[in-house]
C-alpha positions in Angstrom: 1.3 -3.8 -29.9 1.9 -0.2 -31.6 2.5 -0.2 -35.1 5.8 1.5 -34.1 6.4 -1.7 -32.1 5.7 -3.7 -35.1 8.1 -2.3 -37.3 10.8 -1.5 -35.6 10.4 -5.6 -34.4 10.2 -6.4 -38.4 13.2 -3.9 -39.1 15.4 -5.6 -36.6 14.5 -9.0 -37.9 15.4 -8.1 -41.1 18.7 -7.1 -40.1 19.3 -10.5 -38.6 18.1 -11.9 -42.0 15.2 -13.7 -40.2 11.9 -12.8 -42.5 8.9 -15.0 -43.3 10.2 -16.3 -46.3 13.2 -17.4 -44.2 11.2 -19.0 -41.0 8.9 -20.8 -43.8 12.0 -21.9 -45.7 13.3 -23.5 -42.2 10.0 -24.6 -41.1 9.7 -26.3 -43.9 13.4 -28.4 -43.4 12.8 -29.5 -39.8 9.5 -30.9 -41.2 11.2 -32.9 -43.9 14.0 -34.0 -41.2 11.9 -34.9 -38.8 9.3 -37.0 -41.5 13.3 -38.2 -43.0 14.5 -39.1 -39.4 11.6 -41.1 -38.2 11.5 -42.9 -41.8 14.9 -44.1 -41.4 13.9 -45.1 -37.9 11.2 -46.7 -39.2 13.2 -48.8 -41.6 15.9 -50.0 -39.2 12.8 -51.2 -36.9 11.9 -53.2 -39.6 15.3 -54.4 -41.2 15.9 -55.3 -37.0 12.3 -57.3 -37.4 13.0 -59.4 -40.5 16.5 -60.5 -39.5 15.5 -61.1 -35.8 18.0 -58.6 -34.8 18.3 -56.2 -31.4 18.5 -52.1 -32.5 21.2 -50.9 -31.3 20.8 -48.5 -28.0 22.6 -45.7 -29.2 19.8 -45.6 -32.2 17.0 -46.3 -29.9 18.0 -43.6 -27.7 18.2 -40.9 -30.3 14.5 -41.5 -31.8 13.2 -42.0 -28.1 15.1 -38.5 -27.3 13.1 -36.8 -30.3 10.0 -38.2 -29.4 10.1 -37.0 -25.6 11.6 -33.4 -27.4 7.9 -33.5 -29.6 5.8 -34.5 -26.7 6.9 -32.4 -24.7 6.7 -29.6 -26.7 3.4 -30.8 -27.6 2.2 -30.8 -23.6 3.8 -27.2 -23.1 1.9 -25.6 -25.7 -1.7 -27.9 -25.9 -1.6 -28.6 -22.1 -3.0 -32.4 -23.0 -2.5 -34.8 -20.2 -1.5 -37.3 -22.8 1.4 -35.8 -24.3 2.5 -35.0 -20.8 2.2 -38.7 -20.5 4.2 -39.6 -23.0 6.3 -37.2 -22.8 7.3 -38.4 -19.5 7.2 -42.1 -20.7 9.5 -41.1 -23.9 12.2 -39.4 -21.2 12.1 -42.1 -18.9 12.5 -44.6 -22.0 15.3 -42.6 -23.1 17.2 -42.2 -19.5 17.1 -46.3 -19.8 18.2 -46.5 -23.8 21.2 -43.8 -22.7 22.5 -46.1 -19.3 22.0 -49.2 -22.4 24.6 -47.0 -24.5 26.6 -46.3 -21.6 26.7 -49.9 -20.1 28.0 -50.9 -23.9 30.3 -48.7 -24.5 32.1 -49.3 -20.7 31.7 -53.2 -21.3 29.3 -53.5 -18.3 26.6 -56.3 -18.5 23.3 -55.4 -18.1 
């Protein structure tokens, strides 16, 4: 790129009020949320474990839906046959947690 290029790409970021300090600052969030979100997943796993309980789909299809989001992301950038493994495995986990949810919420037995 021109140094032309380069500014006028930083000048019209600025204007959207997307600058480093801003991309860091939301960097930074999803990080936390995602580290917060599989805590709390991690928790209910283990409350589900102690008190010999089932998790309900609708929970188990959220976390499975973020995990195929992250392996597949993961696969698209690092071209690793593993995460395009599990990233297949996480979507097809989650297609069966969703029809779980949907199943429920219609009153159909499984």
């Amino acid at each position: 790129m021109k140094k032309e290029d380069i500014l006028s790409k930083a000048q019209k970021e600025g204007m959207l009020g997307i600058d480093e300090g801003t991309k860091q600052m939301k960097n930074q969030g999803r990080l936390i949320g995602q580290a917060m979100f599989s805590f709390v997943f991690v928790i209910i796993a283990l409350l589900a474990i102690i008190t010999k309980s089932e998790i309900d789909y609708g929970v188990r299809a959220m976390f499975l839906g973020y995990l195929a989001g992250e392996t597949f992301i993961e696969w698209r950038f690092k071209k690793s046959k593993v995460f395009l493994l599990l990233s297949i495995a996480a979507s097809f986990t989650t297609i069966l947690a969703l029809i779980g949810v949907a199943c429920s919420m219609f009153g159909v037995a499984l």
